[in-house]
MOPAC internal coordinates of N, CA, C and O (Angstrom, degrees):
PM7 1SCF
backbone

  N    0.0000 0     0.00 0     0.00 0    0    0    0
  C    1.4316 1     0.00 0     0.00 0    1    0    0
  C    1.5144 1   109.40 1     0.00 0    2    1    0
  O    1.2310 1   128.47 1   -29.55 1    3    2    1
  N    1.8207 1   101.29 1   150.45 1    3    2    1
  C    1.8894 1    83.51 1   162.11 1    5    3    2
  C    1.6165 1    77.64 1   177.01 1    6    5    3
  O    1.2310 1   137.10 1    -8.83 1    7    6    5
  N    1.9431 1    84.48 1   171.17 1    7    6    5
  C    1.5192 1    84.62 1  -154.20 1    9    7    6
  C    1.5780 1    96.62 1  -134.17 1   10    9    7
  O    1.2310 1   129.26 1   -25.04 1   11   10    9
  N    1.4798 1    99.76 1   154.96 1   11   10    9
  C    1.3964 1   111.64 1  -140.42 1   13   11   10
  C    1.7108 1   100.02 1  -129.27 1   14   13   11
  O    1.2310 1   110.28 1   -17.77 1   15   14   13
  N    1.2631 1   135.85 1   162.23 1   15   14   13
  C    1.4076 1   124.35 1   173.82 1   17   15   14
  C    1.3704 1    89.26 1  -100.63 1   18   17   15
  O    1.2310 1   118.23 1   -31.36 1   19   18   17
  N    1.4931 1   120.98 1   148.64 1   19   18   17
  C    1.1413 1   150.71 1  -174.12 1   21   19   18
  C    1.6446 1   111.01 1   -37.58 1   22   21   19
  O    1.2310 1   127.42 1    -9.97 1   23   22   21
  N    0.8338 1   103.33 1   170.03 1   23   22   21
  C    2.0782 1   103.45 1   173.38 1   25   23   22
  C    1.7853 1    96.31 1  -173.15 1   26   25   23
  O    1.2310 1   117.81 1   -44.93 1   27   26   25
  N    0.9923 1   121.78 1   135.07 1   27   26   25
  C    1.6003 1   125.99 1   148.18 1   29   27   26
  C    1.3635 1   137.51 1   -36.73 1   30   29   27
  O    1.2310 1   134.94 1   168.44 1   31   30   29
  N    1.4492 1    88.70 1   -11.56 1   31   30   29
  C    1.4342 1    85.12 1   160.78 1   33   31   30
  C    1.7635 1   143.56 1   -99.06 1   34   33   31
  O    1.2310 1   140.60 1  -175.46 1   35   34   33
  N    1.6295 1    77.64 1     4.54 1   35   34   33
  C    1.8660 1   107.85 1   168.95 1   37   35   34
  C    1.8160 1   102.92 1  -102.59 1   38   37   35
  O    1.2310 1   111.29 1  -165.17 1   39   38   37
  N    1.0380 1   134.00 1    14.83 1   39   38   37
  C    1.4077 1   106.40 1  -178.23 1   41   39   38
  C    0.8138 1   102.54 1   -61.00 1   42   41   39
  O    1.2310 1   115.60 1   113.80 1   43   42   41
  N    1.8335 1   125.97 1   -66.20 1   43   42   41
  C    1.1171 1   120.47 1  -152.67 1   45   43   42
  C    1.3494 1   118.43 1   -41.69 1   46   45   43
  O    1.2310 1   127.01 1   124.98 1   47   46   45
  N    1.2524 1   104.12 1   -55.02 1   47   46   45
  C    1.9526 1   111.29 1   164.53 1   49   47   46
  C    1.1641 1   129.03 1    -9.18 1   50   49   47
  O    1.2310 1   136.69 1   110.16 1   51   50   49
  N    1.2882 1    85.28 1   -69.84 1   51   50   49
  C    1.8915 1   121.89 1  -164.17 1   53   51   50
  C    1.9022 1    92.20 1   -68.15 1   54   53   51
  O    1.2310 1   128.82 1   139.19 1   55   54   53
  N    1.1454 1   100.62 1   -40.81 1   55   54   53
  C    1.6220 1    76.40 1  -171.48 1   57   55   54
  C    1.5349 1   109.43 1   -91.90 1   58   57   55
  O    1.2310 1   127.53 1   154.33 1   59   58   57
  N    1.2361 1   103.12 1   -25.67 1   59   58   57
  C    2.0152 1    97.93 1   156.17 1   61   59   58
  C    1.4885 1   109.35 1   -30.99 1   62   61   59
  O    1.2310 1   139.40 1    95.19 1   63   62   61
  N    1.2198 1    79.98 1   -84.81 1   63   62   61
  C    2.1269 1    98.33 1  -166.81 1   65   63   62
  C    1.4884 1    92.50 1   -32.51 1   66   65   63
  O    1.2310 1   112.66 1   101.79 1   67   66   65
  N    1.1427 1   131.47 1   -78.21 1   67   66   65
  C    1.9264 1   145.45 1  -169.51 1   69   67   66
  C    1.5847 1    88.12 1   -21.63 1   70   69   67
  O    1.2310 1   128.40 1    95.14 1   71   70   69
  N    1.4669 1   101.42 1   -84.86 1   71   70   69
  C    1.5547 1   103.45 1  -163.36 1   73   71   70
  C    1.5541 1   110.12 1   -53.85 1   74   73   71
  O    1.2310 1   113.94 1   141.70 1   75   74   73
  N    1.2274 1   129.07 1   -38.30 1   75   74   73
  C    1.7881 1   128.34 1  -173.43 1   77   75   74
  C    1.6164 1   101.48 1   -66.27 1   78   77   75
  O    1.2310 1   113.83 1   161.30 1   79   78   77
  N    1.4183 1   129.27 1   -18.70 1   79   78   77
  C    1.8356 1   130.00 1   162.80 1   81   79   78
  C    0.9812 1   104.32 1   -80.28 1   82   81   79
  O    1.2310 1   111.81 1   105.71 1   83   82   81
  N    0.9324 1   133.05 1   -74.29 1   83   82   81
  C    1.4645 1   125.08 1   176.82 1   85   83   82
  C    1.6041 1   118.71 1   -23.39 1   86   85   83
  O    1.2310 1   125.40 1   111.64 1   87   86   85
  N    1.4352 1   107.24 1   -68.36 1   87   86   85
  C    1.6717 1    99.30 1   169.26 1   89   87   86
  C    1.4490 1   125.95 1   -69.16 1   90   89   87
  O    1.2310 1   123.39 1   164.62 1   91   90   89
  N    1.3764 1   111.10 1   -15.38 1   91   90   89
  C    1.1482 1    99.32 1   173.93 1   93   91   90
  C    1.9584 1   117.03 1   -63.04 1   94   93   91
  O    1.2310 1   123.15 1   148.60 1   95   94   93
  N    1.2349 1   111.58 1   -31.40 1   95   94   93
  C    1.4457 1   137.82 1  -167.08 1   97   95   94
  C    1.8992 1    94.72 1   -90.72 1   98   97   95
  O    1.2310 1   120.92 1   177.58 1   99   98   97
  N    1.4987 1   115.85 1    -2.42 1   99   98   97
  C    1.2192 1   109.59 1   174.55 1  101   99   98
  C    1.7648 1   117.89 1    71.00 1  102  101   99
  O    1.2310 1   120.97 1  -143.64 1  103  102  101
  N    1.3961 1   115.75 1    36.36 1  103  102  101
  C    1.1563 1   127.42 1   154.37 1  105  103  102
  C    1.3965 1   123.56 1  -139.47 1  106  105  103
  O    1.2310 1   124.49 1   -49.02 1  107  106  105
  N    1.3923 1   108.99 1   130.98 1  107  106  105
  C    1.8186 1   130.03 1  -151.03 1  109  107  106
  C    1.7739 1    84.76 1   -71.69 1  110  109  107
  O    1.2310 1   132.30 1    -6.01 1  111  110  109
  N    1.4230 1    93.85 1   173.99 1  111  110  109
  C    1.5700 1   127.74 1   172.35 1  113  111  110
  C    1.1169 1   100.31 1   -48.44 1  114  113  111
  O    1.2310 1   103.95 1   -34.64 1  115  114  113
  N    1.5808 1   147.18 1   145.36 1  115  114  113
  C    1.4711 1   118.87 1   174.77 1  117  115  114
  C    2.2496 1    77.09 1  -140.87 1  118  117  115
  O    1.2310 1   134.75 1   -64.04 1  119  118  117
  N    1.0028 1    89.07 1   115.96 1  119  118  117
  C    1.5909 1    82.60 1   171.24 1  121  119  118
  C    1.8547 1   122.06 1   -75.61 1  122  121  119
  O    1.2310 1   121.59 1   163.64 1  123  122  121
  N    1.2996 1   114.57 1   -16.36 1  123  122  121
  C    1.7322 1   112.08 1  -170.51 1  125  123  122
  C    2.0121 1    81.02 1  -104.61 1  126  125  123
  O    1.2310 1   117.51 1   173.82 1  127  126  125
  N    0.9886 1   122.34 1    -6.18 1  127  126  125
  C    1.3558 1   102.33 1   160.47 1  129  127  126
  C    1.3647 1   118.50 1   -95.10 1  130  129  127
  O    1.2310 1   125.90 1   157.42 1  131  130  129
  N    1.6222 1   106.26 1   -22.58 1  131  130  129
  C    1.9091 1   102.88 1  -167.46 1  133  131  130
  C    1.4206 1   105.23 1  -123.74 1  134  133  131
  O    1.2310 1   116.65 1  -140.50 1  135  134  133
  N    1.4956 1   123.98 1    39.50 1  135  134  133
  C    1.5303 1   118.66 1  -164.11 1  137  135  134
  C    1.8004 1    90.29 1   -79.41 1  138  137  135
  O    1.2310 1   117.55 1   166.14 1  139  138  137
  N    1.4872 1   122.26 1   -13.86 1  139  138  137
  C    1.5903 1   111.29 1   171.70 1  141  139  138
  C    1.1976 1   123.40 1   -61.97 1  142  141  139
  O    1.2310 1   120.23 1   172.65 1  143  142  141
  N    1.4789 1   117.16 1    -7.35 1  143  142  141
  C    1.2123 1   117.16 1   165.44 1  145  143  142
  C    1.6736 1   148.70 1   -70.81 1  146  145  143
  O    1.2310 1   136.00 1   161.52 1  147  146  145
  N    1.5598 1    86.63 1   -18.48 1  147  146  145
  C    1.5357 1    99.75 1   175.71 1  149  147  146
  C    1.7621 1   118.01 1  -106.42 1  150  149  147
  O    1.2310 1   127.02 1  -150.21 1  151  150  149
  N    1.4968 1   104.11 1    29.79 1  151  150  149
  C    1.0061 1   105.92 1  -169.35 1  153  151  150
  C    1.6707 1    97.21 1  -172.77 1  154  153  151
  O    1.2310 1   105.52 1  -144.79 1  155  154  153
  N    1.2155 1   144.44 1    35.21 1  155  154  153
  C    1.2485 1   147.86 1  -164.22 1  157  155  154
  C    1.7365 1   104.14 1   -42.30 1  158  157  155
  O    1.2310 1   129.16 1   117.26 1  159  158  157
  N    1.3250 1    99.95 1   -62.74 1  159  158  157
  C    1.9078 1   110.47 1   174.65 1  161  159  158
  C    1.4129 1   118.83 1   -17.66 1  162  161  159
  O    1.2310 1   120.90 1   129.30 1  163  162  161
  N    1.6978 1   115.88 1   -50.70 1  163  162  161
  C    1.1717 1   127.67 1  -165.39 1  165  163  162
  C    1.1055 1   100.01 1   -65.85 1  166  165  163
  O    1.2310 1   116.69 1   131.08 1  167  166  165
  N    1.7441 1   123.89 1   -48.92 1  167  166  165
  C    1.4060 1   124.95 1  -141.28 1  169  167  166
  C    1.3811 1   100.65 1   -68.95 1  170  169  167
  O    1.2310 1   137.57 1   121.03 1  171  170  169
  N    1.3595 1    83.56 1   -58.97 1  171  170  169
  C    1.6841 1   104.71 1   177.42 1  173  171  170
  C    1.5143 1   149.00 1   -62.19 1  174  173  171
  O    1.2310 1   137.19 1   100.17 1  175  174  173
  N    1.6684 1    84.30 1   -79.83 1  175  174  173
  C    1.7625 1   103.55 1  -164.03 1  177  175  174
  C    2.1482 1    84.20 1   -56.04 1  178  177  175
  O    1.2310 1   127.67 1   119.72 1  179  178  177
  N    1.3449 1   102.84 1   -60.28 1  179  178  177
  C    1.1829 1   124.63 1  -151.90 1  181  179  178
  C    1.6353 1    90.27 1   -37.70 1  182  181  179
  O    1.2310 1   120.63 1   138.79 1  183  182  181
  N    1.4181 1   116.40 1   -41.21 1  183  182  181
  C    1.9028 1   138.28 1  -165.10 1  185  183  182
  C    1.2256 1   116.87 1   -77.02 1  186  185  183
  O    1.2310 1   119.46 1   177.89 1  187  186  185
  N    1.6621 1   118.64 1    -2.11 1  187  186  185
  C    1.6703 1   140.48 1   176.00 1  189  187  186
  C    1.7025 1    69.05 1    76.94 1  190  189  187
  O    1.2310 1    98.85 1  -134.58 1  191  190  189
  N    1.0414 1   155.59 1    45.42 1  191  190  189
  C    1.8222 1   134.28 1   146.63 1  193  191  190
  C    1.7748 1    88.27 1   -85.08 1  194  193  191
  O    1.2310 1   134.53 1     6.51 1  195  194  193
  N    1.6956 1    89.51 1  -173.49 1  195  194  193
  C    1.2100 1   115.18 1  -173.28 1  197  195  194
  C    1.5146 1   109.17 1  -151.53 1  198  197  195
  O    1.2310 1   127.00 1   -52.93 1  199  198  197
  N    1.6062 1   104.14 1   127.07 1  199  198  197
  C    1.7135 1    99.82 1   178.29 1  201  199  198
  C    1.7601 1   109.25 1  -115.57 1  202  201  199
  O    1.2310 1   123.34 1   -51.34 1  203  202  201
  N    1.1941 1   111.20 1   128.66 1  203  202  201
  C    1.3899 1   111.70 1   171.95 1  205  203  202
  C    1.2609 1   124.20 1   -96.86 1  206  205  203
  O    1.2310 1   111.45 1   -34.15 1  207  206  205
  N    1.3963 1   133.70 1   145.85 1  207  206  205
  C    0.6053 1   138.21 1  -179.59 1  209  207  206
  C    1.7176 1   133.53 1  -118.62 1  210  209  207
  O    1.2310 1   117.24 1   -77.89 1  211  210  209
  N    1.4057 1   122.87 1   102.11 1  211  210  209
  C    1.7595 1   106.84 1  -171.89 1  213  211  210
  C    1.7950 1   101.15 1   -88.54 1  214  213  211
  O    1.2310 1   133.34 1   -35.46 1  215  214  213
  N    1.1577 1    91.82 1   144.54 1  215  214  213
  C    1.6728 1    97.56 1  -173.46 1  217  215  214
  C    1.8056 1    85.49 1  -113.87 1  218  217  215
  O    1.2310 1   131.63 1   -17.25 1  219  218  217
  N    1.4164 1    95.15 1   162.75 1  219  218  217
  C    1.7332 1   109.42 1   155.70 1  221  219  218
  C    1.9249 1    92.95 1  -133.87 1  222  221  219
  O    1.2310 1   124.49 1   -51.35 1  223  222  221
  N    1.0464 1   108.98 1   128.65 1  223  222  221
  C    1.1524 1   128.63 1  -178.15 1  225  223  222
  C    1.6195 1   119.10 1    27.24 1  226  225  223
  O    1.2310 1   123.47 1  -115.18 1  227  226  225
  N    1.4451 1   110.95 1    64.82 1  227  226  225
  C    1.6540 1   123.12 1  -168.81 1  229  227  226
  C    1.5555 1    98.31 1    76.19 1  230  229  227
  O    1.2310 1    98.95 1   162.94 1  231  230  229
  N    1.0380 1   155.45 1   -17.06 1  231  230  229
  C    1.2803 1   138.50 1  -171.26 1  233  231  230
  C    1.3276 1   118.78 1  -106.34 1  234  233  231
  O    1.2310 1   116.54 1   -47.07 1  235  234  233
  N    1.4847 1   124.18 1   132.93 1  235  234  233
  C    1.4580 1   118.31 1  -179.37 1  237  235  234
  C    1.4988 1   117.69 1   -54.48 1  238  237  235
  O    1.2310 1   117.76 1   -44.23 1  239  238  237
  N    1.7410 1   121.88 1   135.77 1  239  238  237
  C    1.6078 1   110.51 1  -179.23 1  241  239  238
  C    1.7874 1    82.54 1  -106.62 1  242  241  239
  O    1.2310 1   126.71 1   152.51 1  243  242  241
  N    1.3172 1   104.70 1   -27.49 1  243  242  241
  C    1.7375 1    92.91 1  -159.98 1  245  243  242
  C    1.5895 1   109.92 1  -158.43 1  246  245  243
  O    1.2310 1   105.83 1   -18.04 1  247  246  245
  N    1.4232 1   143.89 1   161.96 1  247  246  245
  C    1.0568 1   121.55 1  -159.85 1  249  247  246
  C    2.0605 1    94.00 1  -154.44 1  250  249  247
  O    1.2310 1   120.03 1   -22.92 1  251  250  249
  N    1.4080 1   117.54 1   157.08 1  251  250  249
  C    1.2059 1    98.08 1   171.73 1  253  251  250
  C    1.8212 1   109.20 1  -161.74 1  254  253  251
  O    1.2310 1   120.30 1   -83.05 1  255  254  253
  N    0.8739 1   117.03 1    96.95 1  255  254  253
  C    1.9022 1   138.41 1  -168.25 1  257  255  254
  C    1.4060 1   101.26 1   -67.16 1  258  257  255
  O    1.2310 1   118.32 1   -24.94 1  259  258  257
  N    1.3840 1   120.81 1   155.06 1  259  258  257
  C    1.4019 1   131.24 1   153.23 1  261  259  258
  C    1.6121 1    92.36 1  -156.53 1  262  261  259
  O    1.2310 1   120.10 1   180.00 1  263  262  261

């Protein structure tokens, strides 16, 4: 494992994994809660934040924004 700052070329990922916890924990897609998902750059990078990312072999296990 190891963890990486975000890139565009994981959204799609990143917002898989997001939404598949969420349901796993029994709460749906909610778009006015997760619209950072289709656009991570904006929220963030673009916001001087920073998103990390831990992968297990290219794939997101876990993720964590400020």
């Amino acid at each position: 494992m190891k963890i990486i700052k975000y890139s565009d070329s994981y959204r799609k990922k990143v917002k898989d994994f997001v939404i598949s916890v969420h349901e796993e924990f029994g709460f749906p897609y909610n778009y006015e809660l997760d619209y950072d998902l289709d656009d991570p750059d904006k929220y963030y990078k673009d916001q001087r934040g920073v998103f990390y990312l831990l992968l297990d072999d290219r794939n997101p296990v876990g993720d964590s924004s400020s």
